[in-house]
N, C-alpha and C positions, 0 to 999 in steps of 0.2 A: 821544540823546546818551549818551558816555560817558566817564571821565575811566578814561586809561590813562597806563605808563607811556614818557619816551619817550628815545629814542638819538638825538640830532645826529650825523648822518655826512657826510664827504664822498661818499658816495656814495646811487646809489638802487637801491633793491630793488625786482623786480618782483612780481606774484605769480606763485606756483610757481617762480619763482628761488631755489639755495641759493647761498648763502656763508658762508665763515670768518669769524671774528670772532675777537680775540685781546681778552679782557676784562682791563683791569690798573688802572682810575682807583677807589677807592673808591667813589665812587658809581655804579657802573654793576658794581662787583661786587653792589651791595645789589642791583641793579634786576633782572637776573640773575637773584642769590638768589631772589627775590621768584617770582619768574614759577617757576624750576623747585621752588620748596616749595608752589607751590599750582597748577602746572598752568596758567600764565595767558600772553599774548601781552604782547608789548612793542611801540610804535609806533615805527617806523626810517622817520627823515624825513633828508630832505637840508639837509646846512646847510653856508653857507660864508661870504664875509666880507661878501657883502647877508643873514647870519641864516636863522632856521629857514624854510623851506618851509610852503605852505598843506596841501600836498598827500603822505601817507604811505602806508605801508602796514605792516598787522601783521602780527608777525614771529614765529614761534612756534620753539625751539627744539628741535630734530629729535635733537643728536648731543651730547653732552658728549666731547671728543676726550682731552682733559688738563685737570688739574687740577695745579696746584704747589701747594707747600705757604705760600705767602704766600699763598694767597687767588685768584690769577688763573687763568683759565681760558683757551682755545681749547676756543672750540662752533661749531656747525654749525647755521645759521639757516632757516628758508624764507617764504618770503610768501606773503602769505596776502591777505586783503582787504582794499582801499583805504580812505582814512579822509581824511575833510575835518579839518584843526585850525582849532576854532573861536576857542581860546582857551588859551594858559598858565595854569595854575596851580600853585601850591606845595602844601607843608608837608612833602615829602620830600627824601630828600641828592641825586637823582636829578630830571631835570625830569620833568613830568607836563602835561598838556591833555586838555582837551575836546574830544571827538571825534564827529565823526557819518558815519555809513559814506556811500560815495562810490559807487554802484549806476553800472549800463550803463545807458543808454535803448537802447531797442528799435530798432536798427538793426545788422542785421548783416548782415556780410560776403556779398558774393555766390557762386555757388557756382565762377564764373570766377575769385575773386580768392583764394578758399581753397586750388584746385586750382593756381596760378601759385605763390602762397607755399611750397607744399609741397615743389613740384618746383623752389623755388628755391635752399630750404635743401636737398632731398635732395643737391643738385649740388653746393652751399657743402660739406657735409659730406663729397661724394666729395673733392671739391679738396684739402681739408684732412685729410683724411684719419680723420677722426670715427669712434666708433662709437656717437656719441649718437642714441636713437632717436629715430624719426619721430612727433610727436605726432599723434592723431585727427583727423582731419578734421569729426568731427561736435564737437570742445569749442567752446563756444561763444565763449571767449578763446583762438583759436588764436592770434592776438595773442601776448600773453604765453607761453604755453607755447613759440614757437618764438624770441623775443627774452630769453628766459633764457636759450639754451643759444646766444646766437651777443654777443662784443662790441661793446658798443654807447657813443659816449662821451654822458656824465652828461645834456646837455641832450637828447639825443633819449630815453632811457628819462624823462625826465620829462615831456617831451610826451607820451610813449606814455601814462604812468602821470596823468595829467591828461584825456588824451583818455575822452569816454565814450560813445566810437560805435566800435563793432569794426572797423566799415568803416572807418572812417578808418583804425583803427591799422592794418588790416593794408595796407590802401593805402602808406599811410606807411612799412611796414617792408617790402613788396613792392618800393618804391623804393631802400632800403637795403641787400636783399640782392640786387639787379638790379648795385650800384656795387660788393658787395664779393665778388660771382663774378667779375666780369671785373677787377677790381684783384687777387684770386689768380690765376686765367688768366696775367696778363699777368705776375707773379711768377712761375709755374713756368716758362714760356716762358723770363724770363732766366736762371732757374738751369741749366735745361737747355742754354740755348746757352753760357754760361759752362762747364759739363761737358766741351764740346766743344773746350775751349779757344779758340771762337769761328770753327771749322772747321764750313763747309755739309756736313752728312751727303748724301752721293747717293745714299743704297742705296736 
C-alpha cells in the first residue's frame, strides 16, 4: 500500500495515455507543486455526482507547457500504472488515499485477436486520416496503447481500465473499433456523395 496524492476528474486516463490539464484551484496547484519539486506521480481517478471511483491510475507529469504568473499552470500528463483506492485520507489542501497497485492476471490476448486489433486501428487511422503510430504487437497492454490514441466515452475507458485480463480488453476494444470503422466508412460515403451535389458519378 501507498498513500499518494489524488485529482477527481471528470474523466479517465489510461495508461500510456497523455493529456492537458489546465491546473488553477489552489489546492491542486500545491498537489502539482508537490509532485514536480520531488519527482513523484499523482493518482487521476474518475469522479462525478455518484463520487470518486475505486479504481485509478498514476499520472506522472511529462510537460510543464505554461506557467502564469498567479500560480496556474497548463501540463502535460501520462499514465502510467493502475491503482485500487483502498481508502481516503487527509491532512493535506489536496485529497489524498490509500492505494494498492491494480496488476494483470495472466491472460493474454491471443495472437488472432492482436493481429485483428492492429489492422483495425491501422484502417481507423487510414479513415481518419492519423499519423499516430502503430503500437508493437509484442506490448503486453496492447489494450491500452491503442485505446489511448483512438476516442472513447468515459464508461468504456473505465471498463477497460477495471478490466485485468488483456484478453478481455482487447476483445472489448476489437468490438469498439469494428463499430467505429464502419460508422467513419459510412461518414465519408455521405460527405462524398454530398460533394456531388448528390449526382451518380458514371465514369
Amino acid at each position: 500500500m501507498a498513500e499518494i496524492g489524488l485529482f477527481p476528474l471528470g474523466i479517465v486516463l489510461l495508461p500510456t495515455e497523455r493529456v492537458p490539464l489546465h491546473i488553477f484551484e489552489e489546492r491542486y496547484k500545491d498537489l502539482i507543486g508537490r509532485c514536480l519539486a520531488h519527482d513523484e506521480e499523482f493518482g487521476l481517478v474518475f469522479a462525478d455526482e455518484e463520487g470518486i471511483r475505486d479504481i485509478g491510475t498514476r499520472a506522472a507529469v511529462v510537460e510543464v507547457v505554461d506557467r502564469f504568473d498567479d500560480g496556474r499552470l497548463n501540463i502535460l500528463v501520462e499514465g502510467r500504472d493502475r491503482f485500487r483506492l483502498l481508502e481516503l485520507t487527509g491532512g493535506e489542501s489536496f485529497h489524498t488515499g490509500e492505494v494498492a497497485s491494480l496488476d494483470d492476471e495472466f491472460d493474454p490476448a491471443s495472437p488472432a485477436s492482436v493481429a485483428r486489433a492492429l489492422q483495425l486501428f491501422a484502417r481507423l487511422r487510414e479513415i481518419a486520416g492519423s499519423d499516430v503510430e502503430l503500437p508493437s504487437s509484442d506490448d503486453p497492454q496492447l489494450s491500452f496503447a491503442l485505446a489511448a490514441h483512438v476516442e472513447l466515452d468515459e464508461e468504456l475507458k473505465l471498463q477497460l481500465l477495471a478490466d485485468t485480463s488483456e484478453r478481455s480488453r482487447l476483445e472489448r476494444l476489437c468490438a469498439f473499433l469494428e463499430d467505429a470503422v464502419e460508422a467513419l466508412r459510412v461518414r465519408r460515403r455521405a460527405v462524398e456523395r454530398a460533394s456531388r451535389n448528390g449526382r451518380v458519378d458514371l465514369d
